[in-house]
KEKOLKE-473427 format. One record per residue: residue in three letters; x, y, z of N, C-alpha, C in turn. Coordinates in pm, 1 decimal, always signed. Layout:
<donus>
[donu 'ALA' [X Y Z] [X Y Z] [X Y Z]],
...
</donus>
This chain:
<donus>
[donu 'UNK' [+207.0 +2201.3 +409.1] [+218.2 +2083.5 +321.5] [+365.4 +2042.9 +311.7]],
[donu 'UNK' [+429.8 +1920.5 +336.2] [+542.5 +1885.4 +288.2] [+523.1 +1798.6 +170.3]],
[donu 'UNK' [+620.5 +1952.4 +108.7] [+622.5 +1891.0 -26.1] [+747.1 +1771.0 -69.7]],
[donu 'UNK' [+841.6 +1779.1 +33.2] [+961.4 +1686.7 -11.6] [+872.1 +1550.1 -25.3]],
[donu 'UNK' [+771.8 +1499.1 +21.6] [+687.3 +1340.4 +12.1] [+665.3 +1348.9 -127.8]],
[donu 'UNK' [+616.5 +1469.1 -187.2] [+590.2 +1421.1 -286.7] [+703.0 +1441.8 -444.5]],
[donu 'UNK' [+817.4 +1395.1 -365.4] [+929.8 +1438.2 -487.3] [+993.7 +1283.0 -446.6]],
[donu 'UNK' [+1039.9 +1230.5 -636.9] [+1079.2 +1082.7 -595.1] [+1185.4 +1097.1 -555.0]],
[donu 'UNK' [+1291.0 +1181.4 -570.0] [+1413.7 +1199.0 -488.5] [+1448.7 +1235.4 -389.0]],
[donu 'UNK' [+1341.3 +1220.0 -280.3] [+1315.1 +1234.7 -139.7] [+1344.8 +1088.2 -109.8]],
[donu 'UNK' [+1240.5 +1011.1 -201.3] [+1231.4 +876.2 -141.7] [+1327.9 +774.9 -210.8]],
[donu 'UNK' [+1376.6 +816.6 -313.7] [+1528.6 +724.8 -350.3] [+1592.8 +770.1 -275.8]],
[donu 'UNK' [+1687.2 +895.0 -208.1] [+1771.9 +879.2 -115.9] [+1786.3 +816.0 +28.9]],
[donu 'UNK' [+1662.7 +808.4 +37.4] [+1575.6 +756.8 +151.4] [+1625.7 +557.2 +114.8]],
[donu 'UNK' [+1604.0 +530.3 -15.8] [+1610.2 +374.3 +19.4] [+1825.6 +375.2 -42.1]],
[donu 'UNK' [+1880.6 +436.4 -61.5] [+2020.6 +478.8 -97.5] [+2062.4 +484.0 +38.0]],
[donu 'UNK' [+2057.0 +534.4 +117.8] [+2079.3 +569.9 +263.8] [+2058.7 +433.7 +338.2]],
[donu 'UNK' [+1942.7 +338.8 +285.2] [+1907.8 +236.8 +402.9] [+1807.2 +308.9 +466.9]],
[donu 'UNK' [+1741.3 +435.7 +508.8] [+1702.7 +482.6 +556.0] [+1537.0 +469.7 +587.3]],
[donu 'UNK' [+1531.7 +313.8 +589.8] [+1372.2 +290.1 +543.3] [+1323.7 +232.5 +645.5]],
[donu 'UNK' [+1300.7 +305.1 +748.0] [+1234.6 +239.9 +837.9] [+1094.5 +166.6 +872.7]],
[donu 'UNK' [+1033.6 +208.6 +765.8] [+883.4 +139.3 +707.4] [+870.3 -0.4 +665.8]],
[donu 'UNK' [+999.8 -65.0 +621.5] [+1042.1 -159.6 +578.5] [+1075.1 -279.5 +666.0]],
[donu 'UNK' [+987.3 -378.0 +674.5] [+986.2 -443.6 +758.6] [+1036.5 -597.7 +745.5]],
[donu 'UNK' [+1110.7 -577.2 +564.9] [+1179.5 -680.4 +517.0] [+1071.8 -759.1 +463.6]],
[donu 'UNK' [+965.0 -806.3 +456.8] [+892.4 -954.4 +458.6] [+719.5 -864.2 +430.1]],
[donu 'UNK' [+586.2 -934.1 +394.0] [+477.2 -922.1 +408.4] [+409.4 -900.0 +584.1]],
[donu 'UNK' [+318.9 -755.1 +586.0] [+311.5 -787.5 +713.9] [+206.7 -884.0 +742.9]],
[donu 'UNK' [+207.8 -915.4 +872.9] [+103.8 -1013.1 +885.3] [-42.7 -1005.7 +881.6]],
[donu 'UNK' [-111.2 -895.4 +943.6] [-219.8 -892.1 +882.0] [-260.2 -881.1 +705.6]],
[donu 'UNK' [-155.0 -831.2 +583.3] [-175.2 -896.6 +454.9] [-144.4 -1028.2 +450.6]],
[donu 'UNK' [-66.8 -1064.3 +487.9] [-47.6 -1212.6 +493.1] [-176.4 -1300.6 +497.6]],
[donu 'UNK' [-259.2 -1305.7 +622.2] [-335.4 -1303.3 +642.9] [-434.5 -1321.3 +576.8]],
[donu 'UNK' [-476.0 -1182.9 +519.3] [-585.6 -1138.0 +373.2] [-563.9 -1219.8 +265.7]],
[donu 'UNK' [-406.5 -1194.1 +221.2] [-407.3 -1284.2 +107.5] [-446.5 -1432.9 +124.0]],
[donu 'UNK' [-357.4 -1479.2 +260.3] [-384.1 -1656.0 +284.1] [-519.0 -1712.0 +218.3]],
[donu 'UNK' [-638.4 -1640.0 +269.3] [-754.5 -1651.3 +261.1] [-851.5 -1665.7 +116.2]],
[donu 'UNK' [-733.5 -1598.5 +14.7] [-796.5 -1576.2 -155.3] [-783.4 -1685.8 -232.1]],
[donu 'UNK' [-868.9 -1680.1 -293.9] [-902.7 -1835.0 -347.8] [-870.1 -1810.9 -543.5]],
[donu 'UNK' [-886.4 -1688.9 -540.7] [-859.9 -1667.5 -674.3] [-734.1 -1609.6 -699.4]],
[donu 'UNK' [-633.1 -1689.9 -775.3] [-502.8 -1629.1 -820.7] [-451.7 -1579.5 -923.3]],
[donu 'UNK' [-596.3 -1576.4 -1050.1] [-615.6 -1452.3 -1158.6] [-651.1 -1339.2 -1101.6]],
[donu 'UNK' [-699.4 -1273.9 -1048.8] [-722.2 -1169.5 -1031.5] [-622.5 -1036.9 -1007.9]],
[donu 'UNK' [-645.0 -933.4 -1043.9] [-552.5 -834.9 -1067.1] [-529.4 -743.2 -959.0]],
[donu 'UNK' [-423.8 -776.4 -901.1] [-363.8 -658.0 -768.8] [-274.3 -526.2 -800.1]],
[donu 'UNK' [-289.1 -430.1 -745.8] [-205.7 -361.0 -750.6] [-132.9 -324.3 -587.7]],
[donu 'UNK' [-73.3 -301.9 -588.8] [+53.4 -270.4 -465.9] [+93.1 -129.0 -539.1]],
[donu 'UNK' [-2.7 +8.9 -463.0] [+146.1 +108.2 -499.4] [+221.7 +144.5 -373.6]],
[donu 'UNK' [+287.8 +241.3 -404.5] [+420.4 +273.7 -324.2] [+471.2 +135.4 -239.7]],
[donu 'UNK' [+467.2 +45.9 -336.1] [+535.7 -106.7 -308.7] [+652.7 -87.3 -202.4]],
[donu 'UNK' [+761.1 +8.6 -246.9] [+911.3 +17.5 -219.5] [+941.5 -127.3 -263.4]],
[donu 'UNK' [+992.5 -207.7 -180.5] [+1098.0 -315.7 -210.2] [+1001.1 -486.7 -249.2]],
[donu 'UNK' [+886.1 -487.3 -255.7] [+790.9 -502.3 -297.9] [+766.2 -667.6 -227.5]],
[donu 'UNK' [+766.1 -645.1 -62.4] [+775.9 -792.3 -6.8] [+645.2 -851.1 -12.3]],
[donu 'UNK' [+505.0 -764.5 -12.7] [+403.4 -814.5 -39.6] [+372.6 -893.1 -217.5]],
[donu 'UNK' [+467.5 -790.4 -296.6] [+449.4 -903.5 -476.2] [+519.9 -1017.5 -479.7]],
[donu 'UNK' [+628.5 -1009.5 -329.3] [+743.4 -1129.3 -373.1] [+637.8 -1249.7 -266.7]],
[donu 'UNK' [+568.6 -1258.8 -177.7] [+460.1 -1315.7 -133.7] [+363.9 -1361.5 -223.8]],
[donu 'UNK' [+286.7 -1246.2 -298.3] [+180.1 -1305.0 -383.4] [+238.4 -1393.7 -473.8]],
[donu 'UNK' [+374.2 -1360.4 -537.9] [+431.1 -1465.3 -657.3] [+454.1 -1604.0 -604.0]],
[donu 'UNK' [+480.8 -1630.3 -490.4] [+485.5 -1735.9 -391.0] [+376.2 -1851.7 -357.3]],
[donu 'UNK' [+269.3 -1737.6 -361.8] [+131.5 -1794.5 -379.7] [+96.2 -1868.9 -473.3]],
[donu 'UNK' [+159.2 -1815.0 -607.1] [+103.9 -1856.3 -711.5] [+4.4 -1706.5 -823.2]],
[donu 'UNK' [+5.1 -1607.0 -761.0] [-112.2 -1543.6 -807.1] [-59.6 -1462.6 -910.2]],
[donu 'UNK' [-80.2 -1464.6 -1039.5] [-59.5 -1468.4 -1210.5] [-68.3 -1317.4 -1242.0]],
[donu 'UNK' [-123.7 -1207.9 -1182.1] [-150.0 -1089.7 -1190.9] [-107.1 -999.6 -1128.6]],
[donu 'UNK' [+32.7 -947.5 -1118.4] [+55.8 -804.0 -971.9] [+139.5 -714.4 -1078.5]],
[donu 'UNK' [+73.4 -616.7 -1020.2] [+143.0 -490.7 -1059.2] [+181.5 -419.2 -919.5]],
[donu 'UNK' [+298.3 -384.9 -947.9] [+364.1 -290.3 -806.8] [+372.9 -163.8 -915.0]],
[donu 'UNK' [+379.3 -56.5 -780.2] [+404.0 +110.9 -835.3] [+503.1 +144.1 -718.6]],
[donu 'UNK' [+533.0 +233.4 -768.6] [+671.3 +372.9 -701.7] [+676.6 +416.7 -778.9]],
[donu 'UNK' [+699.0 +514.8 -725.4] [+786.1 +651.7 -792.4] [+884.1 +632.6 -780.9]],
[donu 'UNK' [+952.7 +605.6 -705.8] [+1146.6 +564.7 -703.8] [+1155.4 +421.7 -787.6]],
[donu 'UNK' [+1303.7 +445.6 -829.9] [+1306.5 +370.8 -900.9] [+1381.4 +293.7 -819.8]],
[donu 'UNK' [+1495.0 +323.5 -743.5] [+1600.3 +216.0 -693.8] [+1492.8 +116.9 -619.6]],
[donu 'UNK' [+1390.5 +118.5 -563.9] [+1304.2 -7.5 -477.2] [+1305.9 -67.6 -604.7]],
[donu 'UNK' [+1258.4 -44.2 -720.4] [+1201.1 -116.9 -811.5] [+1266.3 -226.0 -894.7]],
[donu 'UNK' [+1387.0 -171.4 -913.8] [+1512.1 -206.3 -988.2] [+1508.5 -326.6 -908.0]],
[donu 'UNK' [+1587.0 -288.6 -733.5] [+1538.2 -413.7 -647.2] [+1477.3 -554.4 -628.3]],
[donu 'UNK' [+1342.7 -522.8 -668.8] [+1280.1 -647.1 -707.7] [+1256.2 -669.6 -835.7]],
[donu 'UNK' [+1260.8 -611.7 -904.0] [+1322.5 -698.3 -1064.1] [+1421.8 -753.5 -1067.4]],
[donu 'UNK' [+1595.4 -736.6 -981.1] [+1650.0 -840.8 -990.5] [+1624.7 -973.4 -876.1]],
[donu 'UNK' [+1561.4 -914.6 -817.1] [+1492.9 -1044.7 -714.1] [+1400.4 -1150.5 -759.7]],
[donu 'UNK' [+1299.4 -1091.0 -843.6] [+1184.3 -1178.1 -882.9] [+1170.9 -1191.3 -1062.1]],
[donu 'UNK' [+1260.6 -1110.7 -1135.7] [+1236.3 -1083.2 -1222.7] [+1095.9 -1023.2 -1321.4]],
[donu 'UNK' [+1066.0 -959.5 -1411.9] [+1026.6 -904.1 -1443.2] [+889.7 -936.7 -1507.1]],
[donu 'UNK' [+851.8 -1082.4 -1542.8] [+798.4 -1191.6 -1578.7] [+672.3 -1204.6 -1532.6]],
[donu 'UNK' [+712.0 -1208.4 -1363.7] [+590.7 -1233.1 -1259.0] [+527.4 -1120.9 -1217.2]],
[donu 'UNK' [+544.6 -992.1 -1295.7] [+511.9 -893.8 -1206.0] [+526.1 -770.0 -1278.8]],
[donu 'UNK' [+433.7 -645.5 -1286.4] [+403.0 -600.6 -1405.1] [+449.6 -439.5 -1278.9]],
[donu 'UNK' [+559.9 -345.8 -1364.9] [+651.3 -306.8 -1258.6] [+568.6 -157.2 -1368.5]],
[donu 'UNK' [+538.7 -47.9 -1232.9] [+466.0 +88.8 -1292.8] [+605.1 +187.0 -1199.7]],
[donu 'UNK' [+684.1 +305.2 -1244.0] [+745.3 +380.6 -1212.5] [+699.2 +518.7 -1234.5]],
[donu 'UNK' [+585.2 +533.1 -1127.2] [+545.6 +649.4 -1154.6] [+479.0 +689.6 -1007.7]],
[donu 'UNK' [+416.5 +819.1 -1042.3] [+286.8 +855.0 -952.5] [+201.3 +788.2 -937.8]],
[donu 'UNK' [+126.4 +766.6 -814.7] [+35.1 +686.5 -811.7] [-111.1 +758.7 -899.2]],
[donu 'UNK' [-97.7 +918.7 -893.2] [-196.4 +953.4 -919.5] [-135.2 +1006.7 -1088.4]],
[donu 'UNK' [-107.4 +985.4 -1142.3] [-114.5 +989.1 -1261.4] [-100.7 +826.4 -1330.6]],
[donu 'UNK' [-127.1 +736.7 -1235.8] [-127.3 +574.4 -1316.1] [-273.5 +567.8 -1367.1]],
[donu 'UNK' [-253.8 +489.0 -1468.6] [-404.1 +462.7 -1516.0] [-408.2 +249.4 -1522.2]],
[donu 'UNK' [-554.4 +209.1 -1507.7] [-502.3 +97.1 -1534.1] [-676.4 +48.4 -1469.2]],
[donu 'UNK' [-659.1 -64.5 -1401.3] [-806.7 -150.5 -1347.9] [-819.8 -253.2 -1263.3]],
[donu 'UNK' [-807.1 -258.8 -1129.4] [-754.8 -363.7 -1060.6] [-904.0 -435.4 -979.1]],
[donu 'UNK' [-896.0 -563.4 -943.6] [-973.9 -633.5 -884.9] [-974.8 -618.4 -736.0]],
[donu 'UNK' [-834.4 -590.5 -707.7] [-781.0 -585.4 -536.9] [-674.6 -448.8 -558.5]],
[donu 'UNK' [-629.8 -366.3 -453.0] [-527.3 -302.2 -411.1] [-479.2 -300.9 -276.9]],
[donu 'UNK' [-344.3 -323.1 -266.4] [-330.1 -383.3 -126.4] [-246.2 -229.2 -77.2]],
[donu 'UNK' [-232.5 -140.6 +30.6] [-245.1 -63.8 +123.3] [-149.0 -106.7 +212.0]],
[donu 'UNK' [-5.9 -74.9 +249.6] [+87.8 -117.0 +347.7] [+110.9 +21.2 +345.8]],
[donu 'UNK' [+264.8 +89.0 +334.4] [+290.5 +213.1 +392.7] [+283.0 +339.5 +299.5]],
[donu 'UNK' [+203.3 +329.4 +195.6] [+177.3 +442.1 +74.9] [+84.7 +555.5 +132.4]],
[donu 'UNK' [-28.7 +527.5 +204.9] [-59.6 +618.0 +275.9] [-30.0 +691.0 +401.2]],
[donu 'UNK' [+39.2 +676.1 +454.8] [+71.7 +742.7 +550.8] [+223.3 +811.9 +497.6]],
[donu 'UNK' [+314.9 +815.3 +395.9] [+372.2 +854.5 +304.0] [+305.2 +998.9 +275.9]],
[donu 'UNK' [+218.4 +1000.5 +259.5] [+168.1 +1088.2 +141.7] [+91.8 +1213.6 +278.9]],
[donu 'UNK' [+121.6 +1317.9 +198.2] [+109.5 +1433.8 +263.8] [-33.4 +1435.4 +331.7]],
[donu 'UNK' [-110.4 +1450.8 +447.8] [-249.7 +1441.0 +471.8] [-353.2 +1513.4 +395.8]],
[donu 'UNK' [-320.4 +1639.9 +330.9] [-370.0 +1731.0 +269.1] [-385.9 +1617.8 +127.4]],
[donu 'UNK' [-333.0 +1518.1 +83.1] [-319.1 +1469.8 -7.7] [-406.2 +1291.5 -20.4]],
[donu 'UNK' [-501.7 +1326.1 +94.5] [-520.8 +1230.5 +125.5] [-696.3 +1170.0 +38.4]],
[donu 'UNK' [-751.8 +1254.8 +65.5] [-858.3 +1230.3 +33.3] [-846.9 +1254.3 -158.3]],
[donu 'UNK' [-763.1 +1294.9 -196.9] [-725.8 +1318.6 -377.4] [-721.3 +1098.8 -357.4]],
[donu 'UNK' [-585.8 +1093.6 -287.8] [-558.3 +939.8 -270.5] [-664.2 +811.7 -279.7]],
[donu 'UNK' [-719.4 +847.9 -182.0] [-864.4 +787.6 -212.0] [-947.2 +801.3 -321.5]],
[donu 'UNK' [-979.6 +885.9 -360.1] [-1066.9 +930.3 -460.6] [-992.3 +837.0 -590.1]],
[donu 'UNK' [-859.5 +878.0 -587.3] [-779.0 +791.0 -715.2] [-777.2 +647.7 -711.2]],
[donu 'UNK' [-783.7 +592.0 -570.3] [-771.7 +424.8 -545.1] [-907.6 +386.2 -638.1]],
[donu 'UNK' [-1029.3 +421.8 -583.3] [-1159.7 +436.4 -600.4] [-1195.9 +387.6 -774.9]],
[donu 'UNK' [-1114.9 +513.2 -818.5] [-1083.4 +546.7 -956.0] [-1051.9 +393.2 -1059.8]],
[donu 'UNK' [-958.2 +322.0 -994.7] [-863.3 +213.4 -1041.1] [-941.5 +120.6 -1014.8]],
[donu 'UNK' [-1019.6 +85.7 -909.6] [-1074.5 -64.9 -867.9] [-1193.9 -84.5 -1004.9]],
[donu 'UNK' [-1204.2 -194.6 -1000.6] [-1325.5 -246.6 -1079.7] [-1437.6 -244.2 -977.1]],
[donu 'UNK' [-1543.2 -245.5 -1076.3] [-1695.0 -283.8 -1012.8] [-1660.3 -426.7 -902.8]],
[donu 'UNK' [-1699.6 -401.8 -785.0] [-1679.2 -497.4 -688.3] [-1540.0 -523.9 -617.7]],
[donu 'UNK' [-1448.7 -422.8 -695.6] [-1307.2 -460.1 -651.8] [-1319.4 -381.7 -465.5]],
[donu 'UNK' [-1156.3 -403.9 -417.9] [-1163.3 -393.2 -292.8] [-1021.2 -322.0 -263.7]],
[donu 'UNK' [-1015.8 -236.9 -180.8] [-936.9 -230.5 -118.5] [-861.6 -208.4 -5.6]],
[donu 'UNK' [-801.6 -290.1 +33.8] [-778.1 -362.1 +166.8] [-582.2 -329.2 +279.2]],
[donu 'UNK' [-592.4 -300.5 +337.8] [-470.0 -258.6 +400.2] [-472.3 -231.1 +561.5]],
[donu 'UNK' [-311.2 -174.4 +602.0] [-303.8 -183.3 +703.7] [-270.6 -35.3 +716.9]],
[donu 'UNK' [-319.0 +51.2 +868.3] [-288.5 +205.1 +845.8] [-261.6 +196.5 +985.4]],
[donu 'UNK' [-166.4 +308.1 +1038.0] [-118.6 +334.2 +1167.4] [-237.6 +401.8 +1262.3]],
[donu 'UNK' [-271.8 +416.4 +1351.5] [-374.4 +416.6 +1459.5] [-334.3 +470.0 +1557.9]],
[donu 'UNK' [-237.5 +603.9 +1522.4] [-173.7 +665.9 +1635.9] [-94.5 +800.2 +1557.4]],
[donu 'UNK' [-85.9 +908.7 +1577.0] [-28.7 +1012.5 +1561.8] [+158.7 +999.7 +1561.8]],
[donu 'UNK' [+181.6 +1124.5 +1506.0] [+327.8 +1118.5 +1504.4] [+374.9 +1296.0 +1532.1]],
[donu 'UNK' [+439.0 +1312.0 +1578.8] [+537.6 +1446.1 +1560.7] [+513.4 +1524.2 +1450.3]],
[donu 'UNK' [+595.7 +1433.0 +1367.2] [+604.4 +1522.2 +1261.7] [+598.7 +1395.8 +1136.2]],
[donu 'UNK' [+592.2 +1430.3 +978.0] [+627.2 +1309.2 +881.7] [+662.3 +1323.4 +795.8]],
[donu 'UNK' [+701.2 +1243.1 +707.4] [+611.5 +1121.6 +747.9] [+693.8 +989.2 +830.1]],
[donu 'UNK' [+645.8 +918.4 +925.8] [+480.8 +854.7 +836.8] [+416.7 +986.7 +924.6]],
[donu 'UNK' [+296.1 +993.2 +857.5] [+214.1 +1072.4 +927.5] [+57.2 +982.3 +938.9]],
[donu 'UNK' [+24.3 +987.6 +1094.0] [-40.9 +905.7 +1140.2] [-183.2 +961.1 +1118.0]],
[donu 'UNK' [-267.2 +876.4 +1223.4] [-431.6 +906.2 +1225.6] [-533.7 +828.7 +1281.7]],
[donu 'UNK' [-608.7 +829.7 +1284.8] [-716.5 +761.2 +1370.6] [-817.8 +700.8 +1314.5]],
[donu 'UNK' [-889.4 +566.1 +1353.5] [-990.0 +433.9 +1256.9] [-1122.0 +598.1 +1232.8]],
[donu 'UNK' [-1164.1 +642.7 +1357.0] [-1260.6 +765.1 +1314.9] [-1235.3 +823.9 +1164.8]],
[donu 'UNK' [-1129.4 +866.9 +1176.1] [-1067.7 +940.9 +1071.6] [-1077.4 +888.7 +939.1]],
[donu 'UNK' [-1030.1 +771.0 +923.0] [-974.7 +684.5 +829.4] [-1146.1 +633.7 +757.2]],
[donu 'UNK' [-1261.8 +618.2 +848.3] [-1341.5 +571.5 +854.9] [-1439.2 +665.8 +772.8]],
[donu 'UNK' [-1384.8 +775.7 +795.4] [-1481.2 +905.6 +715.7] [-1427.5 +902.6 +579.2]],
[donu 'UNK' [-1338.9 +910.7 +601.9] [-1259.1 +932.6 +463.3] [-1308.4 +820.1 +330.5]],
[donu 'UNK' [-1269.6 +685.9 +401.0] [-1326.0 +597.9 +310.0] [-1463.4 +560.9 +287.3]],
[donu 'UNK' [-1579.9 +618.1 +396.7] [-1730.8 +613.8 +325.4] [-1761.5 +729.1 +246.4]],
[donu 'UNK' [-1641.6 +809.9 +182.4] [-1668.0 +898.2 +89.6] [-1698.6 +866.5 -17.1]],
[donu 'UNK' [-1611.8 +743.6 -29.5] [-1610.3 +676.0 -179.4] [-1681.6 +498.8 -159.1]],
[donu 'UNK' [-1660.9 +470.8 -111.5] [-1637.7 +317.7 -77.9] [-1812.3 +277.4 -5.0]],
[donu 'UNK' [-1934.1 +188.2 -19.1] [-2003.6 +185.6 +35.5] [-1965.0 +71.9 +138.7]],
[donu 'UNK' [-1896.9 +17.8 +129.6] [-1885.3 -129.8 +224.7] [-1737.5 -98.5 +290.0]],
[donu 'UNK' [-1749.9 -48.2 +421.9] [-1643.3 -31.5 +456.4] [-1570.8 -110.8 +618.9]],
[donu 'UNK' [-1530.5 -163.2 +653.6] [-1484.2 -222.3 +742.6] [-1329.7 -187.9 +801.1]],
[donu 'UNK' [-1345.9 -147.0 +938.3] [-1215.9 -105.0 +987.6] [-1185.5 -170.0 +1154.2]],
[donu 'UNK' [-1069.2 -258.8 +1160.1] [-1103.2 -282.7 +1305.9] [-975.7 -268.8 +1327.9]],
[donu 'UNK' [-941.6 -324.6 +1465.9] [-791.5 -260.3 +1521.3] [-701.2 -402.5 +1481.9]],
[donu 'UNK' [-580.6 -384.6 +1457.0] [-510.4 -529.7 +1408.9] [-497.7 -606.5 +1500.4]],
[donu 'UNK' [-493.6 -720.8 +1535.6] [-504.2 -835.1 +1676.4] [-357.4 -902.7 +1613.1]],
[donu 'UNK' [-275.3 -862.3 +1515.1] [-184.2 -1006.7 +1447.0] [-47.8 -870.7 +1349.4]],
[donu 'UNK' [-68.8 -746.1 +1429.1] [+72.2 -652.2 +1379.6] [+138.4 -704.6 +1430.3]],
[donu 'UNK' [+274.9 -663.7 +1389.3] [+452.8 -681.4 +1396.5] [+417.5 -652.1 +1585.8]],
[donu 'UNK' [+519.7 -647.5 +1631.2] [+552.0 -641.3 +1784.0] [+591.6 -481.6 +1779.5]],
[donu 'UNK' [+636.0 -436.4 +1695.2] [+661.6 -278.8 +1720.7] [+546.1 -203.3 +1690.2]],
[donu 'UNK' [+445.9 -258.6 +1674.3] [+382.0 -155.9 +1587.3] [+218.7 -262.7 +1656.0]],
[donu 'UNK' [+266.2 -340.6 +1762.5] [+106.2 -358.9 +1856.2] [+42.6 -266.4 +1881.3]],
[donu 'UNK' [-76.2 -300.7 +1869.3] [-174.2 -126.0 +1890.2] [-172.3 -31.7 +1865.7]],
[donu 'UNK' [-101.4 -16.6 +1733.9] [-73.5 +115.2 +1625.6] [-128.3 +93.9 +1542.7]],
[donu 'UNK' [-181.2 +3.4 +1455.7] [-222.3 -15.7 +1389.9] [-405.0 -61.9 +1389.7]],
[donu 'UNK' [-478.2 -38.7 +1237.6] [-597.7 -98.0 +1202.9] [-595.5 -156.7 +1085.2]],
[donu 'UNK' [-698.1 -258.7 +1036.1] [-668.0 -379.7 +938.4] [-812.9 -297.9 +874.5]],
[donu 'UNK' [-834.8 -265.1 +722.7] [-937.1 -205.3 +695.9] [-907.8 -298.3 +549.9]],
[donu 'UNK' [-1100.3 -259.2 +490.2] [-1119.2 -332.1 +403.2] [-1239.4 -246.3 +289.3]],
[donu 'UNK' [-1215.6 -198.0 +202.9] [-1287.0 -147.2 +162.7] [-1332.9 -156.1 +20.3]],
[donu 'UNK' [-1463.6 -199.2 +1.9] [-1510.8 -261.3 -134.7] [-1586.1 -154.2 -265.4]],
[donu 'UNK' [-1536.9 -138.2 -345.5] [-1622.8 -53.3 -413.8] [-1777.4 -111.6 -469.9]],
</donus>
């Protein structure tokens, strides 16, 4: 188990350093995408392990009245509070698995593959936990192994078991519309409680 993932002062020195290679500056495009498509801009999102939080600074863009971002580090967070201020966007500094709360949507960029694999299926179980009746949650996951992590990678098989544990409506396909570094690494999944 690496335990340094799950200590926030792993991952503040990590964004202190610059050292964020997960960070792709902007919303990726397959959320982009997802969101383009939502018609409702009450509804309640959560974003955890946000980091620098380019998917809340997107939804606020949109228009959409409800986001909560999470981390455990604080320096990402600080970040986009002086970016977007504090107003548009309902800011959690914690564990993901000790947050409590109720979301309609949760959006899924690089929080899981972050998180230790042994720690994975707790992860799920907790997303599960948070959604409302009918809520969804929807993201992008890597589709290829790694050395060592994180990120620590995995496979749509994989990913696919995991989430009909909890989730009855589950949808996983390979991304047709990732970044250029990350073509055919990736899958676009969608999963509804």
């Amino acid at each position: 188990m690496n335990n340094h993932v799950n200590d926030p002062s792993y991952w503040t020195e990590k964004y202190l350093n610059n050292a964020t290679g997960w960070d792709i500056g902007e919303i990726s495009t397959p959320l982009k995408e997802y969101v383009d498509q939502l018609v409702n801009k009450e509804i309640s999102i959560l974003i955890p392990g946000c980091g620098y939080g380019h998917e809340a600074v997107y939804l606020i863009d949109q228009g959409f009245k409800n986001i909560h971002v999470l981390d455990f580090s604080p320096e990402p967070l600080a970040a986009l509070v002086k970016k977007v201020g504090d107003e548009h966007v309902s800011i959690h500094c914690e564990d993901i698995f000790h947050h409590i709360g109720s979301y309609d949507l949760i959006l899924e960029q690089t929080l899981f593959c972050a998180i230790d694999p042994s720690n994975r299926d707790p992860y799920i179980r907790k997303i599960h936990e948070l959604l409302n009746p009918q809520g969804k949650f929807v993201g992008v996951l890597f589709n290829r192994d790694f050395v060592s992590g994180p990120p620590f990678g995995g496979s749509k098989e994989e990913y696919e078991l995991l989430l009909t544990r909890y989730f009855s409506h589950v949808k996983i396909e390979a991304c047709y519309n990732s970044i250029e570094p990350r073509r055919d690494a990736e899958v676009f999944f969608i999963a509804q409680r």
